[in-house]
KOLBAVEX-185254 format. One line per field, with one value per residue: x, y, z of N, C-alpha, C in turn; residue in three letters; residue number from 1. Coordinates in Angstrom, 2 decimals, always signed. Each point is the difference from the previous one (the first is absolute). Example, Ala and Ser with C-alpha at 12.3 -4.5 7.8 and 13.67 -1.06 7.14 Angstrom:
residues 2
n_c1: +13.19_-0.35
n_c2: -5.69_+1.05
n_c3: +7.80_-0.72
ca_c1: -0.89_+0.82
ca_c2: +1.19_+1.19
ca_c3: +0.00_+0.06
c_c1: +0.90_-0.77
c_c2: +1.20_+1.09
c_c3: +0.00_+0.73
rest: ALA_SER
nr: 1_2
This chain:
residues 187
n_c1: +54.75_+0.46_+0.87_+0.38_+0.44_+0.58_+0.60_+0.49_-0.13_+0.31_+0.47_+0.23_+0.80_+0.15_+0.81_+0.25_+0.59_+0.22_+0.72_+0.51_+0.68_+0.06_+0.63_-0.06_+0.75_+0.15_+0.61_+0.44_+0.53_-0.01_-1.40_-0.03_-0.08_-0.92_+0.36_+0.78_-1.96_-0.31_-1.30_+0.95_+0.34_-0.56_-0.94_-0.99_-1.43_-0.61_+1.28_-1.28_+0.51_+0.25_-0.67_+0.70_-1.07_-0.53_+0.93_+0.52_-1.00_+0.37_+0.40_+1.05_-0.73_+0.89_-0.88_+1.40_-0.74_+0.29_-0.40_+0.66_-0.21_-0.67_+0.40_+0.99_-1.00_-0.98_+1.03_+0.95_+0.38_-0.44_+0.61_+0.67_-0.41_+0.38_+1.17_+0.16_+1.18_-0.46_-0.96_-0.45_+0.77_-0.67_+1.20_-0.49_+1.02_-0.22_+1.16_-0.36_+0.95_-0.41_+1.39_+0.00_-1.36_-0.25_-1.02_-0.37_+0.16_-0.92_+0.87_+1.29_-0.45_-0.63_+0.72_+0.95_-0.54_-0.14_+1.62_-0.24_-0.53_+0.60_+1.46_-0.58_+1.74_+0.96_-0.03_+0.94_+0.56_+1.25_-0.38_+0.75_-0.60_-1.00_-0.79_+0.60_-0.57_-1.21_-0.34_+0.40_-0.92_+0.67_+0.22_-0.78_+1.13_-1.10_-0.34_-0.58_-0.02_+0.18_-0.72_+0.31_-1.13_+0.81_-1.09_+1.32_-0.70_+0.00_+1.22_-1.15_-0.30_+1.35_-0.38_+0.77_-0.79_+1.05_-0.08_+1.38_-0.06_-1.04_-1.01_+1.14_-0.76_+1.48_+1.19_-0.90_-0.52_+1.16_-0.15_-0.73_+1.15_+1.23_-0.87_-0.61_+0.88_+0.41_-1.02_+0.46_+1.07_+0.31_+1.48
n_c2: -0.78_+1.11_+0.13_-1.56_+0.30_+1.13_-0.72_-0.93_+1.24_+0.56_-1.10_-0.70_+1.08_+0.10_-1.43_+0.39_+1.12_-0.37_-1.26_+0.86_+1.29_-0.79_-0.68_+1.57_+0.18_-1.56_+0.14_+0.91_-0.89_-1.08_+0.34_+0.10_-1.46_+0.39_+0.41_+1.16_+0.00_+0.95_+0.70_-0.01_+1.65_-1.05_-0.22_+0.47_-0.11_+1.53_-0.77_-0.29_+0.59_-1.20_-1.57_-1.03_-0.70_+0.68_+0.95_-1.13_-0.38_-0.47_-1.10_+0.28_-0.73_+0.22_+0.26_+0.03_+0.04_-0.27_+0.90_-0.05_+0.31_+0.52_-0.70_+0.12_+0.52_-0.58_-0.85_+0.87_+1.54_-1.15_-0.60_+1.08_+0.62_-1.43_+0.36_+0.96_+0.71_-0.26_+1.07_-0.29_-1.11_-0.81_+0.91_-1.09_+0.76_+0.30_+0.47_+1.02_-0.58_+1.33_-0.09_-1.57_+0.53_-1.20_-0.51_+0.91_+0.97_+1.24_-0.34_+0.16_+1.63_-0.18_-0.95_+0.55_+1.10_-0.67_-0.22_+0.92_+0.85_-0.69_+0.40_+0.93_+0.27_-0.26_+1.35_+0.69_+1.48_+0.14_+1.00_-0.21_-1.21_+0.86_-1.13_-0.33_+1.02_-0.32_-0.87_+0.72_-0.02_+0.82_-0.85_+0.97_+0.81_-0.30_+0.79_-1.13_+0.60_-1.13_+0.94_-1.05_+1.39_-0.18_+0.08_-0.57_+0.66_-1.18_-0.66_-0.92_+0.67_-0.20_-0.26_-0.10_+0.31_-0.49_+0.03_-0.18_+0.66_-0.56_+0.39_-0.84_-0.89_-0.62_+0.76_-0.70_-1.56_+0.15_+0.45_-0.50_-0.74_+1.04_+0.24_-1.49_+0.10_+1.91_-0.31_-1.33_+0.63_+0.37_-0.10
n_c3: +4.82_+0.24_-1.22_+0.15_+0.95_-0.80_-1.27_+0.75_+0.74_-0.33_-0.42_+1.10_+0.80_-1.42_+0.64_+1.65_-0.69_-1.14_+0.86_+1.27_-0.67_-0.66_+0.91_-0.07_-1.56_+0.11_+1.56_-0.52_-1.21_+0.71_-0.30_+1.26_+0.06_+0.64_-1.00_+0.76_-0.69_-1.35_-0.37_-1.16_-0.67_-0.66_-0.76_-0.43_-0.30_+0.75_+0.31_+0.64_+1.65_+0.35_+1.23_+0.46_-0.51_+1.35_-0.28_+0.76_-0.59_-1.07_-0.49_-1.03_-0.80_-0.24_-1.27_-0.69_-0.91_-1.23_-0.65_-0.05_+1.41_-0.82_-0.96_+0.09_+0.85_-0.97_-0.75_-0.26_-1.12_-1.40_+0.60_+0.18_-1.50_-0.41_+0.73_-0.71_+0.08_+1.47_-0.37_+1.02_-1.25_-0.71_-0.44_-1.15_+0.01_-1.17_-0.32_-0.75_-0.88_-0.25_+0.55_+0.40_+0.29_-1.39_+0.47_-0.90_+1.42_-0.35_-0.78_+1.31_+0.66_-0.28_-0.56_+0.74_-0.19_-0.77_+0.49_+1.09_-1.03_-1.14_+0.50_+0.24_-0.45_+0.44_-0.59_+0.57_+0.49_-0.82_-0.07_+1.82_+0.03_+0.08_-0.41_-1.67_-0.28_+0.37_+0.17_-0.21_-0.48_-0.23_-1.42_-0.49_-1.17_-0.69_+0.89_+0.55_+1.15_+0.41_+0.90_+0.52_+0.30_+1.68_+1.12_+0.73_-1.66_+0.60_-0.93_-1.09_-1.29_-0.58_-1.25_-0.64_-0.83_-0.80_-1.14_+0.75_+1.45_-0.58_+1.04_+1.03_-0.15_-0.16_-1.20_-0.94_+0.33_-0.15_-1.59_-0.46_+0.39_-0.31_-0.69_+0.35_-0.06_-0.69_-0.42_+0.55_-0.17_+1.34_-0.38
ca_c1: -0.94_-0.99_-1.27_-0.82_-1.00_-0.80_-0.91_-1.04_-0.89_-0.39_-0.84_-0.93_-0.75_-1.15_-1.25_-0.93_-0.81_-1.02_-1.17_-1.00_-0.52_-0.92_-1.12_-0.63_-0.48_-0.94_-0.90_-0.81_-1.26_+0.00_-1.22_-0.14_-1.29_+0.19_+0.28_-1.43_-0.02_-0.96_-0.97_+0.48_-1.40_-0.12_-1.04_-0.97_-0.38_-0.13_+1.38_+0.21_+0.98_-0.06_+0.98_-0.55_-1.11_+0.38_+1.35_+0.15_-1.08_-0.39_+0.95_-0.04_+0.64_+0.04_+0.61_+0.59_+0.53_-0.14_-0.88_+0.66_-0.38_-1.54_-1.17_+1.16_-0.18_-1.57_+0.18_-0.56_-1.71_-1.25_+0.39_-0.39_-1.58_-0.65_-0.45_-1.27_+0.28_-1.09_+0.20_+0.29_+1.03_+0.81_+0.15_+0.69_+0.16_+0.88_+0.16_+0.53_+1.28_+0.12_+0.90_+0.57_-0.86_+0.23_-1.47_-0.31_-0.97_-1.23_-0.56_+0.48_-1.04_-1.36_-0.15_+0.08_-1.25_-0.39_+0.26_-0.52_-1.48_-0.39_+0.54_-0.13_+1.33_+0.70_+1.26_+0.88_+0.57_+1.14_+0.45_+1.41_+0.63_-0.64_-0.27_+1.71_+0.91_-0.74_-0.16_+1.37_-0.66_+0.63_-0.53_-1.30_-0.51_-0.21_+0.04_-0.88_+0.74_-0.85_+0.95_-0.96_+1.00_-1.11_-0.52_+1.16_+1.15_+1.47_-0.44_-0.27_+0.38_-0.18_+0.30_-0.41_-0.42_-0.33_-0.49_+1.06_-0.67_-0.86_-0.33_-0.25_-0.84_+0.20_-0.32_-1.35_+0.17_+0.58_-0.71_-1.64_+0.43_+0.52_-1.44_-0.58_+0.70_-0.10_-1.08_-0.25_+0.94_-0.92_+0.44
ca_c2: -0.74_+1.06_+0.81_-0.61_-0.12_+1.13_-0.18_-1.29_+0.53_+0.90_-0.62_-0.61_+1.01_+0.70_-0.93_-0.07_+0.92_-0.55_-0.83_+0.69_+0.84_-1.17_-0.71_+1.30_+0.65_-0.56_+0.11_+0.93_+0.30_-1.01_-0.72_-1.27_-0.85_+0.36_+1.33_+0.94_+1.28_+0.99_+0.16_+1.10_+0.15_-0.59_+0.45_-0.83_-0.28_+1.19_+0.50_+0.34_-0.45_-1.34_+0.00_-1.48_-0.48_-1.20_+0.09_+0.31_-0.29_-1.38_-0.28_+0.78_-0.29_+0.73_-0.33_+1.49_-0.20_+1.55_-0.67_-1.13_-1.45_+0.02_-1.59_-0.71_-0.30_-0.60_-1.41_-0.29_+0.63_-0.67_-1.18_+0.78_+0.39_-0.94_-0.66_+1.16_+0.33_+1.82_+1.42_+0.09_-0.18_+0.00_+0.87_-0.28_+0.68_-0.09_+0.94_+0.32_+0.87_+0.63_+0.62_-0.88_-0.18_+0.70_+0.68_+1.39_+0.19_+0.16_-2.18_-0.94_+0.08_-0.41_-1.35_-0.35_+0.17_-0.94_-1.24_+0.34_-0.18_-1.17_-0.99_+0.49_-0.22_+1.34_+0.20_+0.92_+0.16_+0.34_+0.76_+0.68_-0.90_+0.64_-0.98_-0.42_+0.91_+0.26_-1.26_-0.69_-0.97_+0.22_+0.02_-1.19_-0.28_-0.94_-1.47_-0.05_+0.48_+0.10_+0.55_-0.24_+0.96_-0.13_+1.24_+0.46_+0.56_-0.59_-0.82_-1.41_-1.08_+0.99_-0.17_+0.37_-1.28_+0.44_-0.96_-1.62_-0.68_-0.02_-0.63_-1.24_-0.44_-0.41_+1.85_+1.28_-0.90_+0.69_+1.81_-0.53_-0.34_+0.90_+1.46_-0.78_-0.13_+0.94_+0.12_-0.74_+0.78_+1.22_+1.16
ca_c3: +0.84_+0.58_-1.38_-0.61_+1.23_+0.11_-1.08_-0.15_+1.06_-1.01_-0.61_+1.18_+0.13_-1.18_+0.09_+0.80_-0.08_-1.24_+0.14_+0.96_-0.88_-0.96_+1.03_+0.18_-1.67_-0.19_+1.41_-0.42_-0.87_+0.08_+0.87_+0.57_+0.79_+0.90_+0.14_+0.24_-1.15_+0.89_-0.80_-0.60_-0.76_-1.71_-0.79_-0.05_-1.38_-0.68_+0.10_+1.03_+1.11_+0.29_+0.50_-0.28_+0.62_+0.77_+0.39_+1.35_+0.45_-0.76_-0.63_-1.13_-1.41_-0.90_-1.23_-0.55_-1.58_-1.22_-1.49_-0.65_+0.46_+0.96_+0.25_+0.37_+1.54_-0.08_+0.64_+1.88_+0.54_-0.04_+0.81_+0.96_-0.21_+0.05_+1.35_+0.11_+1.38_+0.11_-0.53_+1.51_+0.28_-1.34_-1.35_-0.88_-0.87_-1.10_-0.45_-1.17_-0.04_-1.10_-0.51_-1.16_-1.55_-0.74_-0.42_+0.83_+1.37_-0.52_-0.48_+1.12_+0.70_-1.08_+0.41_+1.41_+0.74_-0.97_+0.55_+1.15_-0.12_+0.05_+1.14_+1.68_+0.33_+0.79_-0.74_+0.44_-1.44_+0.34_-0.93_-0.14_+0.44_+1.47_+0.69_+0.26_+0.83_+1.55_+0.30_-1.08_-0.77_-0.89_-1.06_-0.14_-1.31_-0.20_+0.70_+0.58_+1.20_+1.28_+1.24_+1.36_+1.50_+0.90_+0.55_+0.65_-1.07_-0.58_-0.90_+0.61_-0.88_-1.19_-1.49_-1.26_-0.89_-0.88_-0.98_-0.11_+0.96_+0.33_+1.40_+0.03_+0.85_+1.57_+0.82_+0.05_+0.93_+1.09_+0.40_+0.62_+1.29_+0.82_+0.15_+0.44_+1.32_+0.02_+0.26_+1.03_+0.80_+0.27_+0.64
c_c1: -1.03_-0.90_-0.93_-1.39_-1.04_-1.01_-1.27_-0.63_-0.83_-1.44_-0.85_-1.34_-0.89_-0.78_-0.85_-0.93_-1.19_-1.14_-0.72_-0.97_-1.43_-1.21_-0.46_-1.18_-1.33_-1.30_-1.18_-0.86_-0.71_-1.04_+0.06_-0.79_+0.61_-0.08_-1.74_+0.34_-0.60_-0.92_-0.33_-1.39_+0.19_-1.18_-1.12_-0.18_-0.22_+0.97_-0.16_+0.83_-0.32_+0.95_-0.37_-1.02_+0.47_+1.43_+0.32_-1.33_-0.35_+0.57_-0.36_+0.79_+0.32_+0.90_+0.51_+0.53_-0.09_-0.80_+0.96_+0.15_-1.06_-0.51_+1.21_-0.44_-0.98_-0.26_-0.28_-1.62_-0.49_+0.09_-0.60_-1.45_-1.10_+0.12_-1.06_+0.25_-0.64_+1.44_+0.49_+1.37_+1.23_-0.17_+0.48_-0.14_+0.98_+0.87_+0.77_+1.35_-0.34_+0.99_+0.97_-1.15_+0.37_-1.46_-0.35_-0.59_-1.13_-0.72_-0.43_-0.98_-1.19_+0.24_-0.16_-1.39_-1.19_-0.33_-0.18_-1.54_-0.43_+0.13_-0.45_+0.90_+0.62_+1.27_+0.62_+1.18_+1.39_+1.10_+1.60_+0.92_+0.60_+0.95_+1.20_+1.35_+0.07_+0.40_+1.79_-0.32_+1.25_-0.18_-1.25_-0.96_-0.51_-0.12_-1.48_+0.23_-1.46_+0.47_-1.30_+0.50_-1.32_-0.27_+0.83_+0.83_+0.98_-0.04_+0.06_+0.74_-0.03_+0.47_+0.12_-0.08_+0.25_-0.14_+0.77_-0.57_-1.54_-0.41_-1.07_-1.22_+0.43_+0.10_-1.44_-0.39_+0.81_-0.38_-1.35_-0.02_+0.17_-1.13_-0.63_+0.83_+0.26_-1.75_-0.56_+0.43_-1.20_+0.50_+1.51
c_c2: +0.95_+0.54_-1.55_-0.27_+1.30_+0.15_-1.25_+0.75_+1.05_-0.73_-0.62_+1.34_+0.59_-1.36_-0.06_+1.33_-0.16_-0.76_+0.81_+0.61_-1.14_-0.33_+1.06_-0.17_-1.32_+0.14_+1.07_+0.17_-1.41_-0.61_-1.57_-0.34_+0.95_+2.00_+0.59_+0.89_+0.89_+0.37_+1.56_+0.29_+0.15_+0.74_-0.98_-0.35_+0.97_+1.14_+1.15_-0.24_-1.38_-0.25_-1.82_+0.35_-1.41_-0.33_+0.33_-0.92_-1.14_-0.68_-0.04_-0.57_+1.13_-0.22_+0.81_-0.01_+1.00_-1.04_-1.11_-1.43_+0.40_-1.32_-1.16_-0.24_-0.38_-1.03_+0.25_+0.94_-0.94_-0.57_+1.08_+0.46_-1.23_-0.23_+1.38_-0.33_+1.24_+1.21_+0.36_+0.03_+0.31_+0.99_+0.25_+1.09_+0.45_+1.62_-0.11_+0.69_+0.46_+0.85_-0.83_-0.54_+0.92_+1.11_+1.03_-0.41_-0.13_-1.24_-0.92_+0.19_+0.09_-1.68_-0.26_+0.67_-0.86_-1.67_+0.42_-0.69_-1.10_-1.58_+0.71_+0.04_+1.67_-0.16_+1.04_+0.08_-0.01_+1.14_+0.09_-1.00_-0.47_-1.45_-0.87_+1.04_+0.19_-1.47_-1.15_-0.92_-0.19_-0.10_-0.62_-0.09_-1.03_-1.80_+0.55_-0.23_-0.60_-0.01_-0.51_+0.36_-0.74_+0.82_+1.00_+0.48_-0.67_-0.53_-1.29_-0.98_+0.91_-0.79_+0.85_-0.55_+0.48_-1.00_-0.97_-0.44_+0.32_-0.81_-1.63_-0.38_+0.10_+1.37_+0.62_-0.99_+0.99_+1.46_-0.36_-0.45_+0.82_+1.09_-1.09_+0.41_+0.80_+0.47_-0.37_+0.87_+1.18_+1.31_+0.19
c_c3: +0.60_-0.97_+0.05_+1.09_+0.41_-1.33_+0.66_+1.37_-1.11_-0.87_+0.64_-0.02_-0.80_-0.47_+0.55_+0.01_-1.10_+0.84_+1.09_-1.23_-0.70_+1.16_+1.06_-0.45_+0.48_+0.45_-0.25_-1.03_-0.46_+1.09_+0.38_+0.87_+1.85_+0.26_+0.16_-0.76_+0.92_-1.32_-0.65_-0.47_-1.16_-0.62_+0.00_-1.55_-0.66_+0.30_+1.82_+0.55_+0.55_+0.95_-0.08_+1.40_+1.21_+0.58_+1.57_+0.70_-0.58_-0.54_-1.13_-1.27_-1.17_-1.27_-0.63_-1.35_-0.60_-0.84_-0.68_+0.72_+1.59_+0.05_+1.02_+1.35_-0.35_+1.19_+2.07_+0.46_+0.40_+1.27_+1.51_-0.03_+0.44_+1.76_+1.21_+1.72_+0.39_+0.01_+1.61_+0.81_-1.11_-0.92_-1.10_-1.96_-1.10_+0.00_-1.21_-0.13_-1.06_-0.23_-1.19_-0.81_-1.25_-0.35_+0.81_+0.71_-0.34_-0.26_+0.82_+0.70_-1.03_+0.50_+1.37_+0.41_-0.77_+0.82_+1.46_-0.07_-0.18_+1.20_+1.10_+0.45_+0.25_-1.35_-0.30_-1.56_+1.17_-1.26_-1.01_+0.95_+1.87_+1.18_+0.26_+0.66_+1.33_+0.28_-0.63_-0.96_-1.69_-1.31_+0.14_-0.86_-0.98_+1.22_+1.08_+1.54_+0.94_+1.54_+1.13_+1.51_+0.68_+0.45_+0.30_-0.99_-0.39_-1.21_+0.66_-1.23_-1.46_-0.86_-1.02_-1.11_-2.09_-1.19_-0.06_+1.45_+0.50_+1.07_-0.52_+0.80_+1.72_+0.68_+0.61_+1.41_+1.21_+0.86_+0.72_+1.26_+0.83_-0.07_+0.83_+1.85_+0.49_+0.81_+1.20_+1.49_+0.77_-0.05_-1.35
rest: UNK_UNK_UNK_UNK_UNK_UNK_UNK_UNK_UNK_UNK_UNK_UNK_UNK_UNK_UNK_UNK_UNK_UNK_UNK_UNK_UNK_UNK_UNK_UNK_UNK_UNK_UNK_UNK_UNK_UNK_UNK_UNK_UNK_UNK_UNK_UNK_UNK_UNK_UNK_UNK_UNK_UNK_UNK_UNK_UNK_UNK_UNK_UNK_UNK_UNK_UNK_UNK_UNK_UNK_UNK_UNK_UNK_UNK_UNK_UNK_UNK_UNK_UNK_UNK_UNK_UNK_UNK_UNK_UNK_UNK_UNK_UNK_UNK_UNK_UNK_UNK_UNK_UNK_UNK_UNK_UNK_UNK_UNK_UNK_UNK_UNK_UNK_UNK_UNK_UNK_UNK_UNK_UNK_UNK_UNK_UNK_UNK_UNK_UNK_UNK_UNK_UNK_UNK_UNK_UNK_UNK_UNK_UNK_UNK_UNK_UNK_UNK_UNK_UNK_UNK_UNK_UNK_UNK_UNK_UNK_UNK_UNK_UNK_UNK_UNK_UNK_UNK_UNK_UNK_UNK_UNK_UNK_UNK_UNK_UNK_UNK_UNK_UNK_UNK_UNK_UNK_UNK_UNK_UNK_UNK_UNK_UNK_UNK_UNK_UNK_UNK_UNK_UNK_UNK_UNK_UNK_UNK_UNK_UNK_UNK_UNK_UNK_UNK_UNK_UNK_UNK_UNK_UNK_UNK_UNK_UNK_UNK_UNK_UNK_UNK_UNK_UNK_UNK_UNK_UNK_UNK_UNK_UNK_UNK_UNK_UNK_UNK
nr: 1_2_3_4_5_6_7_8_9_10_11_12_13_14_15_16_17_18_19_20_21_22_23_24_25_26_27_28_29_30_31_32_33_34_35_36_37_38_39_40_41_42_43_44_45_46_47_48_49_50_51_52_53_54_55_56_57_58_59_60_61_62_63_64_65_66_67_68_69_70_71_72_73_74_75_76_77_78_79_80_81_82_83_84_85_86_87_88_89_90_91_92_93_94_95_96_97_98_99_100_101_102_103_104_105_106_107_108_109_110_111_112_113_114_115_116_117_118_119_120_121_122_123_124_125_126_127_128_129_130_131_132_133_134_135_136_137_138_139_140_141_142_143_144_145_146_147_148_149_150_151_152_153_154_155_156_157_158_159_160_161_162_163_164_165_166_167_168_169_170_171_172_173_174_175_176_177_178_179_180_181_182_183_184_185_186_187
């Protein structure tokens, strides 16, 4: 009776240790609505030092793909480009994961300073995966990552978006809302 009560503590115990150990492991690399970031230094387009534009001071859309699903956040750009919120407040910008592209750098930046010029748009490189490491953003390979921080660094609303869930009308409706309400705020 004693071996069977010291086996079923035993086991309690490396249960409860797994699940502390897991829901650590999560807390940590696992971005969430609410958490405060902070504004690492990424790259620019001519692989200069970069930092996001407007961080701490504006509220801030930001899009985070690799070449393989750079177009996967269109749907809301447009929706955001079209409501041409002022530059005063609002800072809305793309970065590049070029560590899970398959296309050389050299390439990546030639287009991206390409698509600057042409959109009048802000687009930042991410080399070495800078941003999911910093931010817990975690895989974000192949998927299209949009992160809305308010002034106050926090996160407001994060997706990620890849070719089985693409953003619904009512989502992008929602995001437009919350930058709509985000904006209104003074402080």
């Amino acid at each position: 009776m004693s071996r069977s009560f010291l086996w079923k503590s035993l086991i309690v115990a490396f249960g409860c240790a797994i699940i502390a150990f897991t829901a650590g492991v999560g807390s940590v690399n696992a971005a969430s609505v609410g958490q405060v970031l902070s504004n690492p230094q990424i790259r620019d387009a001519d692989d200069n030092p970069a930092t996001i534009p407007g961080f701490g001071t504006h509220v801030v859309g930001l899009f985070y793909s690799n070449t393989a699903a750079s177009d996967l956040g269109d749907p809301l750009a447009d929706v955001i480009k079209a409501k041409n919120y002022s530059k005063d407040v609002y800072s809305g910008l793309g970065v590049a994961n070029m560590k899970d592209s398959a296309v050389p750098n050299f390439i990546i930046r030639s287009k991206i300073r390409e698509k600057i010029e042409k959109y009048k748009s802000t687009i930042l490189t991410d080399v070495d995966l800078t941003l999911p490491r910093v931010w817990g953003l975690g895989d974000c390979n192949d998927k299209s990552v949009f992160v809305l921080i308010g002034k106050d660094k926090k996160i407001k609303y994060l997706r990620y978006v890849d070719k089985n869930t693409p953003w619904s009308p009512e989502e992008i409706n929602a995001v437009i809302k919350m930058i709509d309400d985000l904006l209104k705020k003074k402080k």
